[in-house]
KEZATOR-910395 format. One record per atom (N, C-alpha, C): y, x, z. Coordinates in steps of 0.1 Angstrom, whole numbers, plus 2048, in hexadecimal, padded with zeros to 3 digits. Atoms other than C-alpha are relative to their C-alpha. Last residue first. Layout:
YXZ/...
This chain:
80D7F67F7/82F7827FC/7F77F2803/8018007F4/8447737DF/7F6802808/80C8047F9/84C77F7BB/8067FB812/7FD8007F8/86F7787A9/7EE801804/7FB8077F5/865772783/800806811/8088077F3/85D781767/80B7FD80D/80380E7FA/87077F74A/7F97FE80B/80B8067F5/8797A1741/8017F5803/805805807/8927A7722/7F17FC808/7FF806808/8AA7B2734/7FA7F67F9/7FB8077F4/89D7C974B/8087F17FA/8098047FC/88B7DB729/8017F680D/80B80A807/8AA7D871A/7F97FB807/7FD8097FF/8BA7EA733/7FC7F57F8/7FE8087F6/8A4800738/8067F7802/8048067FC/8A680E716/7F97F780F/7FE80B80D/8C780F715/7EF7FC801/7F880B7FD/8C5827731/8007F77FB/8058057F3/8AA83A726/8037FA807/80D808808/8B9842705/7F97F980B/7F380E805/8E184C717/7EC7F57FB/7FB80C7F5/8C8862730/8067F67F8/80A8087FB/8B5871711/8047F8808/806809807/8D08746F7/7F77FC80A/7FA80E805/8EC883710/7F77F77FC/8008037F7/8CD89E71A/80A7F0805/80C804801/8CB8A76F6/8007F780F/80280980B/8EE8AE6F5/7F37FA804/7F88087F8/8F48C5713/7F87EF7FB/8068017F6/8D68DB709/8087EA804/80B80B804/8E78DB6E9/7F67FC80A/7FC80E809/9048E66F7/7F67FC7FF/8077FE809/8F790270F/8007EE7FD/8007F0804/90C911729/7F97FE7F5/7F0802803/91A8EC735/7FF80F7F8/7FE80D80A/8F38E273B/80E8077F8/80D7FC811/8EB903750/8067FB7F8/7FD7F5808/90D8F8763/7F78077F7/7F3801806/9058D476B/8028147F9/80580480D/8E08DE775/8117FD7F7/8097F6807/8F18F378E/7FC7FF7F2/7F57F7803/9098DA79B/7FB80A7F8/7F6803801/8EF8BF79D/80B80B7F6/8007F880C/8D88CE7AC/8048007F6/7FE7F47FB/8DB8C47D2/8038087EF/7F67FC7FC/8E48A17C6/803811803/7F5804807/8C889E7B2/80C801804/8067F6805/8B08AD7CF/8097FD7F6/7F77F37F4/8C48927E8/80080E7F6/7F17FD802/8BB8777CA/80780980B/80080280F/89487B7CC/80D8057FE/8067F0802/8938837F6/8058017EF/7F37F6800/8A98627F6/7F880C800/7EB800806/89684F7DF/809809806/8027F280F/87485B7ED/80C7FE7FC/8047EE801/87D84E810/8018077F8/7F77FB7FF/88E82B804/8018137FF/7F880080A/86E8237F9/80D805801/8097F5807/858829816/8098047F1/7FD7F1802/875818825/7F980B7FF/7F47FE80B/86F7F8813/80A80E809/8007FD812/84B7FC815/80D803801/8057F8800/84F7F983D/7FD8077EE/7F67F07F8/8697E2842/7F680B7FA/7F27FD80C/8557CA827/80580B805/8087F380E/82E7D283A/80D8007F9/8057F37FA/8447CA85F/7FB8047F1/7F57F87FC/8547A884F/7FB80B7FF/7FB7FE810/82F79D83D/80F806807/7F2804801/82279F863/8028047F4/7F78067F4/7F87A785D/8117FB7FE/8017F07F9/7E57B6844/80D80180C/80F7FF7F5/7D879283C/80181080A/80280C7F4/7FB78B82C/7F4800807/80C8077FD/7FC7A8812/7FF7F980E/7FF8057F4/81B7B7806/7F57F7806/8067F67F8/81C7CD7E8/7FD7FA812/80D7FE804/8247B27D4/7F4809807/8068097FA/8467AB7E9/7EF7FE7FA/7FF7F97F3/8547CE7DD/7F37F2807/80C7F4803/8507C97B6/7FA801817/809801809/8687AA7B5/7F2805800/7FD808802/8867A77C9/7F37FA7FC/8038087F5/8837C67DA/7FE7F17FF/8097F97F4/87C7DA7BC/8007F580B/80F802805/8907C57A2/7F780580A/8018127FF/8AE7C77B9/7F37FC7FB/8008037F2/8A97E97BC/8007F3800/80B7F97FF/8A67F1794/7FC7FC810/80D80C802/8C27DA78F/7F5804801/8097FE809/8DD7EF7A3/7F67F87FA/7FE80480D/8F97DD7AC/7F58057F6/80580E7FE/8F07E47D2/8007F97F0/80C8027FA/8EC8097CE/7FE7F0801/8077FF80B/90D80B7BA/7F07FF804/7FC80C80B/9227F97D3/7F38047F2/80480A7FB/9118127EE/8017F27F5/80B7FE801/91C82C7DC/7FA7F4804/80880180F/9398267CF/7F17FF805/800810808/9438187F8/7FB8017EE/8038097F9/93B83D807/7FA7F17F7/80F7F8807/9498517ED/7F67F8803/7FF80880B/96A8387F3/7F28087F9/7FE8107FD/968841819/7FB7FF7F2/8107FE7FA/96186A814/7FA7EE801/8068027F2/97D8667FE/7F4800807/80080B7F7/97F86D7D7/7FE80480E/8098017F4/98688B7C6/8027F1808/7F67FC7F2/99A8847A7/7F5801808/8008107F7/98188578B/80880380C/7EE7FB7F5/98D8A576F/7FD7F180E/7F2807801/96A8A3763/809800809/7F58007F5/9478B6762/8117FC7F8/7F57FC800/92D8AD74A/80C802809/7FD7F3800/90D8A9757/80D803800/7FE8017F2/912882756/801810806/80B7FE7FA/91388C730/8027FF80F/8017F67F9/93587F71F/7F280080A/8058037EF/936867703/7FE80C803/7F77F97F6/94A8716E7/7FB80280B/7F77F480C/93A85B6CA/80880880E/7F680480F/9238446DF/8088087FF/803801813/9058516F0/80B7FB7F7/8037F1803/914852715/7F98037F6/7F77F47F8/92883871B/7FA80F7FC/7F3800808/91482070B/80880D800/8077F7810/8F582871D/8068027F8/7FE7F17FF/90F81F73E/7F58087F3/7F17F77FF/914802730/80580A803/7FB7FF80E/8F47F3727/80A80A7FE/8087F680C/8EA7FE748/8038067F2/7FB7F47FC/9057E7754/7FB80B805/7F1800806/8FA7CD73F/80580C806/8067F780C/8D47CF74D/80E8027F9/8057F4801/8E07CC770/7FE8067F2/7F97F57F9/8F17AF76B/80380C801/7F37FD80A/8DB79F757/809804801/8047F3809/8C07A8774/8078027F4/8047F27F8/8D279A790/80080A7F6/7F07FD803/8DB77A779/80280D806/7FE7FC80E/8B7776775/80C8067FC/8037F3800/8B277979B/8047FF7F2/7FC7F77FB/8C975979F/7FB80E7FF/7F77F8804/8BD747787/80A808804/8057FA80D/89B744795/8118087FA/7F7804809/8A87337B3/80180D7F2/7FC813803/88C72E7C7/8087FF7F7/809807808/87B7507BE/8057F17FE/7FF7FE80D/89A7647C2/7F67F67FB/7F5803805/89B7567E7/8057FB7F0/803815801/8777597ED/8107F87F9/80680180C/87D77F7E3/7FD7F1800/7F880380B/89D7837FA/7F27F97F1/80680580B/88677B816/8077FC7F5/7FF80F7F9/894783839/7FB7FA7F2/8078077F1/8817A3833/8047F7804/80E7FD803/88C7A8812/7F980180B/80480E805/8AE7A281A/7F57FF7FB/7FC80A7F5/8AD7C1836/8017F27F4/80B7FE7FA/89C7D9818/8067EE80F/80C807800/8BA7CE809/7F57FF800/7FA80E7FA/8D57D781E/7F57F97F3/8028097F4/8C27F6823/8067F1804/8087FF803/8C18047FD/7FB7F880F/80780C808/8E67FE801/7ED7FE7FD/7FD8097F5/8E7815822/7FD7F27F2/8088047F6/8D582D80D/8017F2807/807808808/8EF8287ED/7F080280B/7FE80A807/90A833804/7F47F87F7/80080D7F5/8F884C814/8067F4801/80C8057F8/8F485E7F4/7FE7F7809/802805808/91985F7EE/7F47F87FF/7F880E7F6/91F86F80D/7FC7F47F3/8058067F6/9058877FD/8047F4809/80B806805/9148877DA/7F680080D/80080B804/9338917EA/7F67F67FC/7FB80A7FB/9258AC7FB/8017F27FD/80D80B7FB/9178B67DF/8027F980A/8087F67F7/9348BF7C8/7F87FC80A/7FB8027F6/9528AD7BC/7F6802809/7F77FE7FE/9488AB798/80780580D/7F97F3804/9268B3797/80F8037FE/8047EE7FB/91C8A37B4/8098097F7/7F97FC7EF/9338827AC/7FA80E802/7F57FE801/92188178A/807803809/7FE7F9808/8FC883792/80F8097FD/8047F87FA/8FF86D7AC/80380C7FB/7F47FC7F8/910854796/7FE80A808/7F37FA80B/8F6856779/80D80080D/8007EC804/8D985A792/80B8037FC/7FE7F57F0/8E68377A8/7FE8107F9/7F67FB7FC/8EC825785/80380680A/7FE80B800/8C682D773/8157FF808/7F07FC7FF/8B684A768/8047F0803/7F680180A/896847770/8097FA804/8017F880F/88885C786/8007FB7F7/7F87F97FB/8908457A7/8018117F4/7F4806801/87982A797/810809801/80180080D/85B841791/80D7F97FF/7FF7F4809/85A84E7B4/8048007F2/7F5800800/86582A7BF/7FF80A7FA/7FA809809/84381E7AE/80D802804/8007FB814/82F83B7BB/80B7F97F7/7F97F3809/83E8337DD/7FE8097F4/7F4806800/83580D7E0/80580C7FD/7FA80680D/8118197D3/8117FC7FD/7FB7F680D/80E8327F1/8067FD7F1/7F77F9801/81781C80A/8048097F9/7F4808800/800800800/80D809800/
């Protein structure tokens, strides 16, 4: 049980999605720190819905169908938008370093967190994938959710702390070798886009425990 919930964040937290591409960015602009206060912004969101997922966001989504759907069109649009961003005629590689004012330790804080809750990969997770893993004969369904949903949180932050740590490094290899840079624009902008689709273009439905 606890190992399948962290193969499936393992696999979630390595693709690219909008907590890597802001992570990503903040480190390399404004250095790790940043991308660690940053980090615990999109923890504390990975905890406010672990906590609706134990009062039972997934019965929620299930009753009102159009409410998760709008979750995931949501999410898939502003996917869309960041694949945009970065395959169309100019786009810039999250690698890339930019003139970004430094932000606040406060407003590092709230992106993060705002972008951890906006994410549709998380929403899908706890909304969807998380309550499958939950088996009602293996005692309290609360106790197996808390417990997946910080088996899950765990790899995510070890996943994105290691991203954060490297960040600045991988940013300067990348900035030393154009076509490096390039290629690395086509896969995250390709991987983006397709995720959004593929989030998009899912029809399943809200499970419940």
């Amino acid at each position: 049980m606890l190992l399948g919930i962290g193969l499936v964040a393992l696999g979630l937290v390595l693709t690219p999605g909008p907590n890597m591409v802001y992570l990503v960015s903040r480190s390399a602009t404004q250095g790790r720190r940043a991308g660690l206060v940053s980090l615990l912004g999109i923890a504390v969101g990975f905890l406010a819905y672990l906590v609706a997922a134990v009062a039972g966001i997934a019965t929620l989504f299930a009753l009102v169908p159009p409410l998760y759907t709008a979750v995931k069109l949501a999410g898939a649009a502003y996917l869309g938008w960041l694949a945009w961003q970065t395959l169309r005629p100019g786009g810039r590689s999250v690698f890339t370093p930019a003139p970004l004012p430094p932000d606040g330790t406060r407003r590092l804080f709230v992106m993060g967190l705002t972008t951890s809750l906006l994410n549709p990969k998380v929403a899908i997770l706890y909304g969807s994938l998380l309550p499958q893993f939950v088996d009602p004969a293996r005692g309290h369904v609360a106790v197996q959710s808390l417990l997946l949903g910080l088996t899950q949180i765990l790899v995510s932050l070890i996943v994105n702390a290691l991203i954060v740590l490297t960040a600045g490094s991988l940013s300067t290899f990348l900035v030393r070798r154009p076509g490096w840079m390039r290629m690395q624009r086509y896969v995250m902008g390709t991987a983006l886009a397709g995720l959004a689709i593929r989030i998009a273009a899912d029809r399943s439905r809200a499970a419940t425990a």
